[in-house]
C-alpha positions as semicolon CSV with decimal commas, in nm:
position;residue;x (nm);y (nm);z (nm)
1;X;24,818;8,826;24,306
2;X;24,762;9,170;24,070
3;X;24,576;9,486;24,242
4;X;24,294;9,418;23,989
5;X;24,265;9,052;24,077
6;X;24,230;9,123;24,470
7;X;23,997;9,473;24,391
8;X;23,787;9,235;24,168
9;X;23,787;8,969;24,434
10;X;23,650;9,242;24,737
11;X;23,395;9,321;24,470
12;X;23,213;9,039;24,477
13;X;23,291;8,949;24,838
14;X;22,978;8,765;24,936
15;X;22,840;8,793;25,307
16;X;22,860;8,455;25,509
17;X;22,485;8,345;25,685
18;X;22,654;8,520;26,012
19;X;22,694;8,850;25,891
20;X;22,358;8,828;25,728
21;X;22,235;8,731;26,033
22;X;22,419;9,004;26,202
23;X;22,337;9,232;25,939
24;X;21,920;9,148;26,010
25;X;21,927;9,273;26,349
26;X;21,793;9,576;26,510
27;X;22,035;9,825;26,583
28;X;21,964;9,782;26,923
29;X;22,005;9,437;26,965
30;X;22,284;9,465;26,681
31;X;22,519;9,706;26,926
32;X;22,436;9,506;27,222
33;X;22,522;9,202;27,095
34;X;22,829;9,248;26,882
35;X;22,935;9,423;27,233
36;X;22,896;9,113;27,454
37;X;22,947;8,864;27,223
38;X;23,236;8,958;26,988
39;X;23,469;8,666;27,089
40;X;23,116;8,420;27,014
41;X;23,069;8,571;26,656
42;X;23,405;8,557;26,577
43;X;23,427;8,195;26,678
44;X;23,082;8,124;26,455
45;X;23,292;8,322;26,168
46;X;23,573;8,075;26,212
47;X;23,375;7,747;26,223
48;X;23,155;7,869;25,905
49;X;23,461;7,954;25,724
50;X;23,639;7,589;25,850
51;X;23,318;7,452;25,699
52;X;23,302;7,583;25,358
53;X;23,657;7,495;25,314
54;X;23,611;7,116;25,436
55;X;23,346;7,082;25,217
56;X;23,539;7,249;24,921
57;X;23,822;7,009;24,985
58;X;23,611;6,748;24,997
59;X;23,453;6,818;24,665
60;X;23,778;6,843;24,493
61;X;23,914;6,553;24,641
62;X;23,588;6,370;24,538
63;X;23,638;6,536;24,185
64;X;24,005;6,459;24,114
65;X;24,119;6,139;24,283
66;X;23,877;5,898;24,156
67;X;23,774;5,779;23,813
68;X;23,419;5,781;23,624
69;X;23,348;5,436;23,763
70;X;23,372;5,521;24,123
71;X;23,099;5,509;24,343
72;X;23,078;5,820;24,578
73;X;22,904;5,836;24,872
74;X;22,772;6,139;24,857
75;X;22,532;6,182;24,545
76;X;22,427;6,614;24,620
77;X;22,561;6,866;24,839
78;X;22,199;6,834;24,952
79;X;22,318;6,475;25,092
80;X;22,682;6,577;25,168
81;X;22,528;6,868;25,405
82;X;22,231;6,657;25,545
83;X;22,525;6,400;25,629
84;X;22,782;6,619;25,784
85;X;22,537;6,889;25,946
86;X;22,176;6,689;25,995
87;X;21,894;6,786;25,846
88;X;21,656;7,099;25,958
């Protein structure tokens, strides 16, 4: 991948809901927590990342593999989220 790909890339790096989250704390909770529960965010980190690339695979599976007639089960993200995650 070119330099100005990847510096273009980090430029519009987007923060995940757990380093918003993160990001939203006091500093005093913020220190304390990213002390004591490092291995707990990085594990949230993981599974939000395994997430977004299921559900990207699934989309482009969904896309690609099947023709205009096919029915698909899932008619929004809205429903494909509500269906994998619950609703909230």
């Amino acid at each position: 991948m070119k330099t100005s790909t990847i510096n273009s890339m980090e430029q519009n790096k987007q923060q995940t809901a757990v380093e918003w989250f993160i990001s939203k704390l006091p500093t005093r909770y913020k220190n304390a927590i990213m002390n004591d529960c490092k291995d707990e965010i990085m594990q949230a980190k993981q599974m939000e990342k395994e997430q977004t690339i299921n559900a990207h695979n699934h989309g482009f599976t969904e896309g690609t593999c099947f023709g205009a007639t096919t029915v698909y089960k899932y008619v929004t993200a809205e429903q494909y989220y509500n269906e994998t995650y619950g609703t909230e």
